[in-house]
BASEFI-90241 format. One line per 10 residues: number of its first residue (from 1); their letters; for each residue x negated, y, z of N, C-alpha, C. Coordinates in Angstrom, 1 decimal, decimal comma, padded with zeros to 4 digits, always signed. Layout:
N
NUM	A	X Y Z X Y Z X Y Z ~ ...
***
This chain:
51
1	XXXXXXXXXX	-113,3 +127,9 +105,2 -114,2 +128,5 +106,2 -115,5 +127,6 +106,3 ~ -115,2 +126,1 +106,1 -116,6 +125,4 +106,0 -117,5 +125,6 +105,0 ~ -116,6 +125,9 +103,7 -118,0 +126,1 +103,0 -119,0 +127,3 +103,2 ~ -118,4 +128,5 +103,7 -118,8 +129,6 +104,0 -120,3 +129,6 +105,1 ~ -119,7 +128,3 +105,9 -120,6 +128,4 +107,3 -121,7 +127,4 +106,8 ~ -121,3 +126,5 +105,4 -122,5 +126,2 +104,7 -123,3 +126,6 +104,3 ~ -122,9 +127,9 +103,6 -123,7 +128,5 +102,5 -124,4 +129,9 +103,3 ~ -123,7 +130,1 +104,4 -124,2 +131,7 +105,3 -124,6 +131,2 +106,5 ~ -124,3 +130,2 +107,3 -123,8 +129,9 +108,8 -125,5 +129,9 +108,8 ~ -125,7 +129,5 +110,1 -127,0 +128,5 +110,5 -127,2 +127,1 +110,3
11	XXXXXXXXXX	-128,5 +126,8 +110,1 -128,9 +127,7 +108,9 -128,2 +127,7 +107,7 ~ -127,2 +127,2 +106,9 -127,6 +128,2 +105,8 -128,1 +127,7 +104,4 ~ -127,5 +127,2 +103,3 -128,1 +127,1 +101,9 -128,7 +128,3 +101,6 ~ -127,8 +129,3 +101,2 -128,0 +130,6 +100,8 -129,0 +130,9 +102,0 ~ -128,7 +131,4 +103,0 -129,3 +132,2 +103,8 -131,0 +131,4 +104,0 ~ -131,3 +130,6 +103,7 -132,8 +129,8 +103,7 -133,1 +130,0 +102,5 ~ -132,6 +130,4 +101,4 -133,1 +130,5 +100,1 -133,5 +131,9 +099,9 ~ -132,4 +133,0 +100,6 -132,8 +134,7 +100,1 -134,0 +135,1 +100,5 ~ -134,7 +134,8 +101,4 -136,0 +135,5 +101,3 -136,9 +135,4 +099,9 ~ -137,1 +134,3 +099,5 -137,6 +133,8 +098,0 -136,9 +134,2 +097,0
21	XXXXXXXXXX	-135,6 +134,3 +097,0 -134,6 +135,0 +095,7 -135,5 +136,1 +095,7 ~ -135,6 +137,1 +097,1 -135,5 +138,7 +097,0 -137,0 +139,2 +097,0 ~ -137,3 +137,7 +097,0 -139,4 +138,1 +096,6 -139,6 +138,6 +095,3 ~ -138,6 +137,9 +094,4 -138,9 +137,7 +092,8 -138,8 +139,3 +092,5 ~ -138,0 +140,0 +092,7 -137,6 +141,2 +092,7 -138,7 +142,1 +092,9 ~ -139,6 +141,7 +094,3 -140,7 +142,6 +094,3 -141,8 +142,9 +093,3 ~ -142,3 +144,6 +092,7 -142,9 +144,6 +092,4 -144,5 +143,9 +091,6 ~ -144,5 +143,9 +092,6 -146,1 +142,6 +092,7 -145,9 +141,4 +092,8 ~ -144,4 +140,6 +092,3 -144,4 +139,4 +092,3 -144,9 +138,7 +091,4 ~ -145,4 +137,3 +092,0 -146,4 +136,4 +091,3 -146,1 +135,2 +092,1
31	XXXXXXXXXX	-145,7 +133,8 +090,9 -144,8 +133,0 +091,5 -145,9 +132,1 +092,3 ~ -147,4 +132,4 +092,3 -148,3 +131,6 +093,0 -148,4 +132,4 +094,2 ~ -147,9 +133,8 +094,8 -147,9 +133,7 +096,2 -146,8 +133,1 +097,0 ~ -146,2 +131,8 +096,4 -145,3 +131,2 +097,1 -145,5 +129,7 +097,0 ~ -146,2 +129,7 +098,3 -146,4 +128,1 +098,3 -145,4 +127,0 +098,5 ~ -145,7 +126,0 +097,4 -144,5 +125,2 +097,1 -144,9 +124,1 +097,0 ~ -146,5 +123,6 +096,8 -146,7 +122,6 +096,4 -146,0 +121,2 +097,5 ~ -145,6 +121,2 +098,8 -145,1 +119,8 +099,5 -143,8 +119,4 +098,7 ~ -142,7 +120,4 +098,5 -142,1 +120,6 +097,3 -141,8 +120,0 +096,0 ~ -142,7 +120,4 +095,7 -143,6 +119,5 +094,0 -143,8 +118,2 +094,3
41	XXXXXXXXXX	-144,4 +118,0 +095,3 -144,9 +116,4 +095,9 -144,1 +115,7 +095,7 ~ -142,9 +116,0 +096,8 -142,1 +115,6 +097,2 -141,0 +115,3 +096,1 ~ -141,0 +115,8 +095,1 -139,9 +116,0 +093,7 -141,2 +114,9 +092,6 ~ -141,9 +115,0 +092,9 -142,6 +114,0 +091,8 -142,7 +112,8 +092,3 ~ -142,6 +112,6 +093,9 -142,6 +111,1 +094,2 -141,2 +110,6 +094,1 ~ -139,8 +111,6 +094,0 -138,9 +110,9 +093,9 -138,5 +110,3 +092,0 ~ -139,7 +111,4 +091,3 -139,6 +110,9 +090,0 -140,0 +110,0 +089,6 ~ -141,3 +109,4 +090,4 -142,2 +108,3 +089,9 -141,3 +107,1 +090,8 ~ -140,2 +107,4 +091,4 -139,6 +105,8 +092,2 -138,6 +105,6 +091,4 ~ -137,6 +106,9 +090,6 -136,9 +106,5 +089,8 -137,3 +106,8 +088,4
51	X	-138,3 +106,4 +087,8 -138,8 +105,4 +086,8 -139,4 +104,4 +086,9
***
């Protein structure tokens, strides 16, 4: 039951990710109407501390 309430519960792995899964799906998707860049930052500063 715990992992369930990890992955669905509040909030939620899964359930904070499906909006953005079920974007990709739409028609008119384009992966630049989803702002990510703090994200990117955030994933490049932990790359430049472990090198």
């Amino acid at each position: 039951m715990g992992g369930l309430n990890f992955l669905w519960g509040k909030p939620g792995i899964l359930r904070q990710c499906l909006p953005d899964f079920l974007a990709y799906f739409r028609k008119d998707f384009h992966p630049w109407q989803q702002d990510n860049r703090a994200l990117l930052g955030k994933n490049l500063q932990e790359l430049d501390v472990a090198a």
